[in-house]
FIKE-241263 format. One line per 10 residues: their letters; for each residue x, y, z of C-alpha. Coordinates in steps of 0.05 Angstrom, whole numbers, m for minus. Example, Ala and Ser with C-alpha at 12.3 -4.5 7.8 and 13.67 -1.06 7.14 Angstrom:
2
AS = 246:m90:156 ~ 273:m21:143
END
This chain:
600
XXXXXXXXXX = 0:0:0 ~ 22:70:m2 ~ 12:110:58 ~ m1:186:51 ~ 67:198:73 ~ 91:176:1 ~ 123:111:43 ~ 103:44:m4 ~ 97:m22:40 ~ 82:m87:8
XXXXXXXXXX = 84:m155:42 ~ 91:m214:7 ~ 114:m292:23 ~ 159:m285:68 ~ 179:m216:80 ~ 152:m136:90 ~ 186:m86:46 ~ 183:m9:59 ~ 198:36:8 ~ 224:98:34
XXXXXXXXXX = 177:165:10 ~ 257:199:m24 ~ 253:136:m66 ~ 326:124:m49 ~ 320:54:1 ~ 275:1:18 ~ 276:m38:83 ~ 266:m110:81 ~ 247:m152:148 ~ 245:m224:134
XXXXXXXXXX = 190:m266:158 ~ 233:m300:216 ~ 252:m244:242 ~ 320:m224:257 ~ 358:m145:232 ~ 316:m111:172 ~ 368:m106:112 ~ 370:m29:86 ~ 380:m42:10 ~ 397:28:m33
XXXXXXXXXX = 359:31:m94 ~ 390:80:m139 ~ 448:32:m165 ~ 510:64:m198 ~ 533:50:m271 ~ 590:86:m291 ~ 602:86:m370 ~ 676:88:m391 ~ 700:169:m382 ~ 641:174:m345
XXXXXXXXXX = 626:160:m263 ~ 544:154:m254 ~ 528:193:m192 ~ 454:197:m172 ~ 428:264:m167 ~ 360:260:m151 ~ 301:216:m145 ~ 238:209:m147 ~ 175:185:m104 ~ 167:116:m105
XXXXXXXXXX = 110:96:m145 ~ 62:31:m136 ~ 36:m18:m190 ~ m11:m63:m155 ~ m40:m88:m222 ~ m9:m146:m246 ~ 15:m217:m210 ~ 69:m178:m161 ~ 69:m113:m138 ~ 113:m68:m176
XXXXXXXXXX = 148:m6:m142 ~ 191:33:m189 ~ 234:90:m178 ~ 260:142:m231 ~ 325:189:m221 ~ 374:234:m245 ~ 444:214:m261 ~ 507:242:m281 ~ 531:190:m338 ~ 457:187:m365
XXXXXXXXXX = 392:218:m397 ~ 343:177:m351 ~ 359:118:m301 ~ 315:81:m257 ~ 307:20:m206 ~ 244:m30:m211 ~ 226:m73:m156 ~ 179:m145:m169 ~ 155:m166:m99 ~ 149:m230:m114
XXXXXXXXXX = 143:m292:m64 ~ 215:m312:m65 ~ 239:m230:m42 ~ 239:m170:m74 ~ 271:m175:m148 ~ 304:m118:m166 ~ 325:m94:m235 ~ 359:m35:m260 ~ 356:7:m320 ~ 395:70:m362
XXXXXXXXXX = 378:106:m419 ~ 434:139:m465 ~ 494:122:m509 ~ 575:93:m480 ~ 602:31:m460 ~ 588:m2:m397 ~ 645:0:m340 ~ 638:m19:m268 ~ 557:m26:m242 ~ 545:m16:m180
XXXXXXXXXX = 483:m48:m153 ~ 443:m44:m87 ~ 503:11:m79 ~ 490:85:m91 ~ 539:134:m110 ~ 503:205:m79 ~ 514:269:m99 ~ 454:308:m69 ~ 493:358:m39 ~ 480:365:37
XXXXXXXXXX = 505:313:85 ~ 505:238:63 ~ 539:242:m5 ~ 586:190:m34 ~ 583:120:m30 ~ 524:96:m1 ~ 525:10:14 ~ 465:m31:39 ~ 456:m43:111 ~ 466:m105:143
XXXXXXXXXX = 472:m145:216 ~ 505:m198:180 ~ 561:m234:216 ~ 571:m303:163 ~ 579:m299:92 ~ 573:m364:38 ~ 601:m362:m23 ~ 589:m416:m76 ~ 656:m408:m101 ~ 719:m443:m67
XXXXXXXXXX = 773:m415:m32 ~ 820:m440:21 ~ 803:m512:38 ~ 791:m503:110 ~ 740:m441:101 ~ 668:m455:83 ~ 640:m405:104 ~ 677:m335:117 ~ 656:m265:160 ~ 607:m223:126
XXXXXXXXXX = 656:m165:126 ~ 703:m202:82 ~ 695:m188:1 ~ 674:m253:m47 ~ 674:m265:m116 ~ 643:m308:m163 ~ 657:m305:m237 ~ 697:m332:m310 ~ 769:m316:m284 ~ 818:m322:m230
XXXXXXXXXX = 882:m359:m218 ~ 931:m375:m159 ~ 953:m313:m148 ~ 942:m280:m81 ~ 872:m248:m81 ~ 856:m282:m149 ~ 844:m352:m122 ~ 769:m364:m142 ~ 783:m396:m202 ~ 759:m476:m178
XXXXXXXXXX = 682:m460:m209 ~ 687:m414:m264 ~ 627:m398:m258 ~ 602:m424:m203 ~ 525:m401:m183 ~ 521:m326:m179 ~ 490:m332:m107 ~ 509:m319:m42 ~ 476:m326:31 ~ 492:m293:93
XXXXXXXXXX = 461:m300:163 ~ 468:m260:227 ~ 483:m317:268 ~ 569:m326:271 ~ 589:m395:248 ~ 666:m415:254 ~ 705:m411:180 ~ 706:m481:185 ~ 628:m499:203 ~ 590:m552:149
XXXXXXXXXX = 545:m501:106 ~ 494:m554:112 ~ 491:m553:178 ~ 496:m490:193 ~ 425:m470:214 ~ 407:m400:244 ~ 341:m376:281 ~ 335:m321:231 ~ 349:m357:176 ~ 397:m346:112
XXXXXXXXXX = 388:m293:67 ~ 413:m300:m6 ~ 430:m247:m66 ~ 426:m282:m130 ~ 440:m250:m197 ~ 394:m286:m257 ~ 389:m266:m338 ~ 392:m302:m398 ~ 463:m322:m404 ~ 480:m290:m469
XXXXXXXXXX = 466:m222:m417 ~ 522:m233:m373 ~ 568:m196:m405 ~ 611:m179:m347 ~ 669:m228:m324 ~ 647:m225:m242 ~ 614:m203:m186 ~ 647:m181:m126 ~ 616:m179:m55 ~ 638:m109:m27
XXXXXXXXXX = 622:m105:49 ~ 635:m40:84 ~ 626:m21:158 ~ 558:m63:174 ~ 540:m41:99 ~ 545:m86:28 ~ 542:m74:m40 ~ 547:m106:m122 ~ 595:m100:m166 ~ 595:m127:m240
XXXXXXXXXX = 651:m119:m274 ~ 645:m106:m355 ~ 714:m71:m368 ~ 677:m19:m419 ~ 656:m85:m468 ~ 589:m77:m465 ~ 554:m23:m503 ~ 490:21:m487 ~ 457:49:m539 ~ 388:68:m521
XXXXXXXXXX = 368:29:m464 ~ 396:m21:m420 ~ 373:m68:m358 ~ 415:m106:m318 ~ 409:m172:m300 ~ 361:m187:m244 ~ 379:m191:m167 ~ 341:m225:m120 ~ 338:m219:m42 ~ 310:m272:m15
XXXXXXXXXX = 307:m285:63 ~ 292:m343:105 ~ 329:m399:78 ~ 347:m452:124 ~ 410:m463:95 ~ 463:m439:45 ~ 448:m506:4 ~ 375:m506:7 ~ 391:m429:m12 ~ 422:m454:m81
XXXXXXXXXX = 371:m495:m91 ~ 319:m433:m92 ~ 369:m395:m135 ~ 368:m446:m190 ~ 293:m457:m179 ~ 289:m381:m186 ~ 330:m376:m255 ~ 286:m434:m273 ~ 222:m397:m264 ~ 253:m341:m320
XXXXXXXXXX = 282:m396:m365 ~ 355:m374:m344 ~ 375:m443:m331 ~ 391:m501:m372 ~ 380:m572:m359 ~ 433:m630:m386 ~ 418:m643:m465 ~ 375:m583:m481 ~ 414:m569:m532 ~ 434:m640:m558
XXXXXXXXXX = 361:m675:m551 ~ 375:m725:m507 ~ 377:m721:m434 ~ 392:m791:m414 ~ 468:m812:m392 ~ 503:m869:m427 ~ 521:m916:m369 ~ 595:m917:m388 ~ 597:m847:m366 ~ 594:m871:m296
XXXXXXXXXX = 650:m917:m297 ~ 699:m903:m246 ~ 765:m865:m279 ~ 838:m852:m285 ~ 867:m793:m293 ~ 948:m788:m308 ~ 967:m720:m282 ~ 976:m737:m209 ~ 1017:m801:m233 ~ 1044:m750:m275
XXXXXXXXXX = 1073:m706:m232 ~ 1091:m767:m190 ~ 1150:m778:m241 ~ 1162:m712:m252 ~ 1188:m713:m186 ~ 1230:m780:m197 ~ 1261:m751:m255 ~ 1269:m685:m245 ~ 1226:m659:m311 ~ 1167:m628:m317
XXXXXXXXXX = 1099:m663:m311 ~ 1071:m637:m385 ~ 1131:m678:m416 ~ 1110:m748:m376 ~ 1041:m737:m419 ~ 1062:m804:m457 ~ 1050:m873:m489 ~ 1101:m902:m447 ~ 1082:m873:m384 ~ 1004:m883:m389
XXXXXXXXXX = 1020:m947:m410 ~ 1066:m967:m340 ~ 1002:m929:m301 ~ 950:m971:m327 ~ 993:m1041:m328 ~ 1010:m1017:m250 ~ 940:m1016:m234 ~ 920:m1076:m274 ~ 965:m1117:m233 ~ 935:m1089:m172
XXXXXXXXXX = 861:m1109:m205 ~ 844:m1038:m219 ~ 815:m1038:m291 ~ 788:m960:m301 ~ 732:m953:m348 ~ 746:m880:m369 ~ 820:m859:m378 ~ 837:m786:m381 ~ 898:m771:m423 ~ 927:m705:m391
XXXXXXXXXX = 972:m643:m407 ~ 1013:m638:m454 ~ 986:m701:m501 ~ 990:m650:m564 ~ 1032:m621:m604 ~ 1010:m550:m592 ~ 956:m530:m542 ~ 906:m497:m595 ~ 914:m564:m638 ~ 889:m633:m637
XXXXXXXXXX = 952:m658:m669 ~ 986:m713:m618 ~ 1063:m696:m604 ~ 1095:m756:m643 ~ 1148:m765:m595 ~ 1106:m783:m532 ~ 1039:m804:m568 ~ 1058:m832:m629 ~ 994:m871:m662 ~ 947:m843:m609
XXXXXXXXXX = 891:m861:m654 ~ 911:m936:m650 ~ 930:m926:m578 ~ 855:m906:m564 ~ 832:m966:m615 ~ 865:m1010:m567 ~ 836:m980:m503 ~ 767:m989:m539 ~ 788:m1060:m560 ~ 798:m1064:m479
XXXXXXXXXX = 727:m1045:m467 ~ 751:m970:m439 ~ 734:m897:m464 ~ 790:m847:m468 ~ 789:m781:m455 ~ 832:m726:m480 ~ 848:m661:m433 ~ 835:m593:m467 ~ 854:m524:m455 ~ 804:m478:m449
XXXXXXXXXX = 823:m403:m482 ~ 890:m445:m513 ~ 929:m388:m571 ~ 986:m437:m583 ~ 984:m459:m659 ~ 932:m412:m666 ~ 928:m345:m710 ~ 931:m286:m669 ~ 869:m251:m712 ~ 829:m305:m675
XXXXXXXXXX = 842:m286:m610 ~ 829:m229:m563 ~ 885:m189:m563 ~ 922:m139:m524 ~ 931:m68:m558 ~ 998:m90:m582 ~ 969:m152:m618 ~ 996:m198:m571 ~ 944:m260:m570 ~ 911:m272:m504
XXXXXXXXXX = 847:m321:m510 ~ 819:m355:m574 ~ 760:m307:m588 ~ 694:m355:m596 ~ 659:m290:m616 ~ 705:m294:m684 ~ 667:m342:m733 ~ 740:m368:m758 ~ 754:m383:m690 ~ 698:m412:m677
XXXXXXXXXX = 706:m461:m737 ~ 774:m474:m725 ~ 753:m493:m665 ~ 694:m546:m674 ~ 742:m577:m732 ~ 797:m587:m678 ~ 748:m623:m639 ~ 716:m664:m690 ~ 786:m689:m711 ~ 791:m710:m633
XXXXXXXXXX = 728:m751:m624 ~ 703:m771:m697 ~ 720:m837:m718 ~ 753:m815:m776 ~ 799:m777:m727 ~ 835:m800:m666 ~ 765:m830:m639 ~ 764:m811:m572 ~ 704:m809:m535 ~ 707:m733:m502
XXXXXXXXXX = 738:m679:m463 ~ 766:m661:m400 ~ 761:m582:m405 ~ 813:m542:m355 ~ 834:m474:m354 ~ 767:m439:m362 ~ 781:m380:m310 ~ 838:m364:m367 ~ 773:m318:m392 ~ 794:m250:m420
XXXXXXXXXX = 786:m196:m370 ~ 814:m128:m385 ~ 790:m61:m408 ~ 832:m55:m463 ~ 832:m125:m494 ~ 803:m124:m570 ~ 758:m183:m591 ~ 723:m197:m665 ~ 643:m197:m635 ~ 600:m161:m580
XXXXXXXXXX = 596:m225:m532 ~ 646:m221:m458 ~ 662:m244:m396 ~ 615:m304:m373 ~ 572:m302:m440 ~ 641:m302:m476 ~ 657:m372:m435 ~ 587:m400:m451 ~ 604:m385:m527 ~ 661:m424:m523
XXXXXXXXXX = 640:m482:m487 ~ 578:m483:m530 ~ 621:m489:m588 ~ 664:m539:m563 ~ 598:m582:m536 ~ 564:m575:m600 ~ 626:m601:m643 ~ 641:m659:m596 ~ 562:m684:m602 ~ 571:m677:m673
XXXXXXXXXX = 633:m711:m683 ~ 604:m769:m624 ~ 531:m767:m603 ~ 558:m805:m529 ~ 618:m758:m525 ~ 628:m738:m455 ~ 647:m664:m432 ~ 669:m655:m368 ~ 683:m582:m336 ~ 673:m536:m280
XXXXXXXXXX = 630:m499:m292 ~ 566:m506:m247 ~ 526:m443:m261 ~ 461:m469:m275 ~ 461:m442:m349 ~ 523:m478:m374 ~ 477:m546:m359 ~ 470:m547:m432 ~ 546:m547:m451 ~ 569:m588:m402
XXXXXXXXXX = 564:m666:m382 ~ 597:m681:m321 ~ 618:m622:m265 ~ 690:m640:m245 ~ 696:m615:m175 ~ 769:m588:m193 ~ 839:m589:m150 ~ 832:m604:m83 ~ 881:m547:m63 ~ 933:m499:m89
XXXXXXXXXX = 1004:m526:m83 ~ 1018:m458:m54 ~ 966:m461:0 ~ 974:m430:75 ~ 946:m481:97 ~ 974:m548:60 ~ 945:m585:116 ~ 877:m565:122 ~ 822:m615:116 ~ 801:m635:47
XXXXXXXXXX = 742:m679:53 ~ 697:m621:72 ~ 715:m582:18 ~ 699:m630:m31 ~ 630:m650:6 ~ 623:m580:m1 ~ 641:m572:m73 ~ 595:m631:m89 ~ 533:m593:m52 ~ 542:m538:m99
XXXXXXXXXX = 552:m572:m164 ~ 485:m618:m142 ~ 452:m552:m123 ~ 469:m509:m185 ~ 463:m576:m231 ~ 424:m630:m197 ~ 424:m669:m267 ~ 493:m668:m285 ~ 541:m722:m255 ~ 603:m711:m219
XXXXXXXXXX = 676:m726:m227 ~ 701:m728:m164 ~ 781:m705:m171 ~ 844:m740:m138 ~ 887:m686:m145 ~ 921:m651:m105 ~ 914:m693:m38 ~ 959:m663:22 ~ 981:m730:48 ~ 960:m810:41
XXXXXXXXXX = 919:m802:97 ~ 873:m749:77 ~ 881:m789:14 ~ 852:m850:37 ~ 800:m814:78 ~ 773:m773:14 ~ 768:m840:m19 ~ 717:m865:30 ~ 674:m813:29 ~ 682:m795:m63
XXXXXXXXXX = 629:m862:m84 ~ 575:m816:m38 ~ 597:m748:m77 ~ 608:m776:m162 ~ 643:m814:m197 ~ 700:m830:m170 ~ 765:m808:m197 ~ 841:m836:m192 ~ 899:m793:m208 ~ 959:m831:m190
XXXXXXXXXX = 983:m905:m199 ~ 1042:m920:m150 ~ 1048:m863:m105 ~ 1027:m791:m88 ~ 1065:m730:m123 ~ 1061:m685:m71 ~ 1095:m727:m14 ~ 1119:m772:m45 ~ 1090:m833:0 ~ 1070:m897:m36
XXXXXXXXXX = 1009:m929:m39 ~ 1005:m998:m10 ~ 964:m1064:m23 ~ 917:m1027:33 ~ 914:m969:m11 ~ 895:m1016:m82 ~ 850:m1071:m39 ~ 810:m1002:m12 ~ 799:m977:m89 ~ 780:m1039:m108
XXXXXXXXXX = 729:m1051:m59 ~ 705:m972:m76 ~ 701:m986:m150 ~ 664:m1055:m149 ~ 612:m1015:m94 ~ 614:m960:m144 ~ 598:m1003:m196 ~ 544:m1046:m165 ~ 497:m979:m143 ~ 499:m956:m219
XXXXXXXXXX = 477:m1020:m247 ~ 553:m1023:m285 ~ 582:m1098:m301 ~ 640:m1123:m255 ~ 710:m1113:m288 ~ 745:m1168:m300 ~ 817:m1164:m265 ~ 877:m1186:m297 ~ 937:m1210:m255 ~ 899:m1226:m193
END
């Protein structure tokens, strides 16, 4: 209703909303109970050579018409002719939405963040308010933090690496939701668990995905304050009007899992997610897909360490072969191999290096002839081999990403993938795609088409999804990439490495990260299977203990053969008697024939 103070107050579901009579906040008190949350409607969206600042606005205004209430707010800004903020108050929260008029290129946007300029006290930057004490993000960090402090920044997006403050790069993109409670919950608490009397509140980010033209968004706390920011490094051009993508504040969740779940049923709802062969037809999962599998690169690295070379160079015929006799003699017959970095010639190509894969196409043959599928490992972005016109490049031309937005790229592309997987090619049966927070990010990179950041990801994957079930209608993609909207490009969500070698903490506990990892890919994906990981385990302890627990997370996964690369410590007759009592469990739950085992 709207009072005659020019205050708007709407309930609906699970929460009251109060729209401020300025037009400039609305308070939102959750059905539970618990702090209101302040949010700042005016939003900032700065245009490249061009800060938005709000300078005005105006009266909230009530549409009481249609399914949900509708408030709306109009103001004046800086960077644009006209600008505005539109609130759904829909069952799930308030939905809010944001909109500009005007010509430039899109730079940082600020949302449920003001920037003020309406002279008097109270200018500047102006956050949400909050009594939040823990903060969930779906993307992984650290392996002993689960959960983090609400005043500490998150991100979730298409690029990161190990670098220090660049380490969100396991789920690229993972779910563009987070939760937060006010109840304080140790780093280290199970997000499952973690129940609060008021309940967790989430902020989820929805449109279709070819609209998420920005490469992240970051979580910016502030002193009991929060706000939005998506980053689209001035690739993304306005010219008349423009909308952001949704954002929806939803309270009273019971947990940060059950949260996710809402978020994907809430991009669901809009037709923002994808579900596993929407593309392709087909929905249903060959059975080989969930036959347990080895991976090389642990066993890899393993000898790398021996030998003193590095691991891309033990990418071989001979080497894969000792693995997989190793295991055979320890009655460990894999039904999925994955041949890893460097198998090719040149990253961009699909031409084996003849020195350590010569006749990988009969190599394969005789892996099928075994009754196995074989994998090959891709990377994602890869500009070796390929011409830099095809890539995103710096200003100087130097090649930084292949461009999917480039039709030649794209091409080149889908051939290289075809010659992988057709039987007229090397025949192998799909991909194991790494390396996908190598996205472009950068204001002044130069690509061929108007597609960037997680949209620019999507276009690639789709391409390289669409070429493998053309080449193979049973090909198997495996990446990770839970976002509910890459459902449709991707096969399998591989929960990535268990840690990075350069951790703080090379110790912490790894088996709830992965439980944790697993919750998320279930809750962004709950169609898609899961590859499990081996790699990088701390010790043969945690080892052993992660194996007990991965036939209740995926598929399981094996990346070494003899001993573990990172310590060094063998694995014993304990170690091969446990696998094979995991597999043949494994195995039996997913209806899969018992494999015979030579040597025993």
């Amino acid at each position: 209703m709207r009072h005659a103070s020019g205050v708007v107050e709407v309930t609906a579901g699970g929460y009251r909303m109060t729209v401020a009579a300025d037009g400039t906040s609305a308070t939102v008190t959750g059905a539970a109970g618990g702090h209101p949350v302040t949010l700042q409607l005016p939003g900032a969206l700065d245009r490249v050579g061009a800060r938005d600042e709000t300078l005005s606005a105006t009266a909230p205004e009530l549409d009481a018409g249609g399914p949900y209430p509708v408030v709306t707010v109009t103001r004046r800004s800086t960077a644009w002719r006209a600008a505005g903020t539109r609130i759904r108050c829909t069952p799930r929260g308030p939905e809010l939405g944001w909109w500009v008029a005007g010509e430039g290129r899109l730079d940082e946007v600020t949302v449920l963040g003001t920037r003020a300029a309406f002279g008097g006290r109270g200018g500047g930057v102006r956050p949400s308010g909050h009594a939040w004490r823990t903060l969930f993000s779906p993307n992984p960090g650290p392996p002993r933090r689960l959960l983090r402090g609400a005043g500490e920044s998150a991100v979730i997006g298409a690029c990161g690496d190990a670098r220090p403050g660049r380490g969100h790069w396991f789920f690229t993109p993972a779910p563009l939701c987070l939760a937060l409670t006010e109840q304080p919950f140790p780093d280290d608490a199970d997000p499952g668990t973690a129940a609060a009397p008021a309940g967790w509140w989430t902020l989820g980010v929805g449109a279709p995905v070819a609209e998420l033209t920005f490469t992240q968004v970051e979580y910016l706390p502030g002193d009991h304050g929060f706000r939005l920011r998506l980053a689209y490094e001035g690739h993304t051009a306005v010219a008349g009007r423009f909308e952001t993508p949704a954002v929806l504040v939803s309270p009273g969740h019971p947990d940060p899992y059950r949260g996710l779940v809402a978020h994907r049923a809430w991009l669901d709802e809009h037709g923002w997610a994808a579900a596993p062969g929407t593309r392709t037809g087909e929905s249903t999962a060959p059975a080989w897909w969930s036959e347990p599998m080895f991976c090389g690169w642990g066993a890899q690295l393993a000898r790398a360490a021996e030998l003193g070379r590095p691991g891309p160079e033990l990418s071989s015929r001979a080497e894969y072969d000792a693995h997989l006799a190793h295991l055979e003699r320890h009655g460990l017959v894999p039904g999925t191999v994955v041949i890893d970095d460097k198998w090719q010639r040149a990253y961009g190509s699909w031409e084996p290096d003849p020195d350590r894969w010569p006749d990988l196409r009969g190599w394969i043959a005789d892996r099928h002839a075994r009754g196995q599928r074989v994998l090959l490992w891709w990377r994602a972005w890869a500009t070796e081999s390929v011409p830099p016109r095809l890539c995103v490049r710096t200003p100087d031309g130097v090649p930084v990403a292949l461009d999917p937005s480039h039709p030649e790229a794209r091409q080149r592309l889908a051939d290289t993938i075809r010659r992988m997987l057709a039987p007229d090619g090397l025949d192998a049966d799909g991909l194991k795609i790494d390396f996908t927070a190598d996205t472009p990010t950068g204001h002044s990179l130069v690509r061929h088409g108007p597609a960037w950041g997680i949209a620019l990801l999507y276009d690639q994957l789709a391409a390289i999804h669409g070429a493998a079930k053309g080449a193979k209608r049973e090909a198997l993609v495996v990446t990770h990439t839970p976002h509910p909207a890459f459902a449709d490009v991707t096969d399998m969500i591989r929960l990535n490495d268990m840690l990075r070698l350069d951790d703080p903490e090379p110790d912490a506990p790894i088996v709830p990260q992965m439980r944790y990892r697993a919750a998320v890919a279930r809750a962004g994906c709950p169609h898609t299977p899961i590859d499990t990981d081996d790699w990088c385990a701390p010790d043969r302890e945690q080892w052993r203990a992660y194996g007990v627990v991965k036939t209740t997370l995926g598929v399981p996964a094996l990346y070494v053969s003899s001993r573990l690369d990172r310590t060094g410590e063998p694995l014993l007759e304990r170690d091969y008697a446990a696998l094979r009592e995991q597999w043949a469990a494994w195995r039996a739950a997913s209806g899969l024939p018992p494999r015979p085992t030579p040597g025993r």
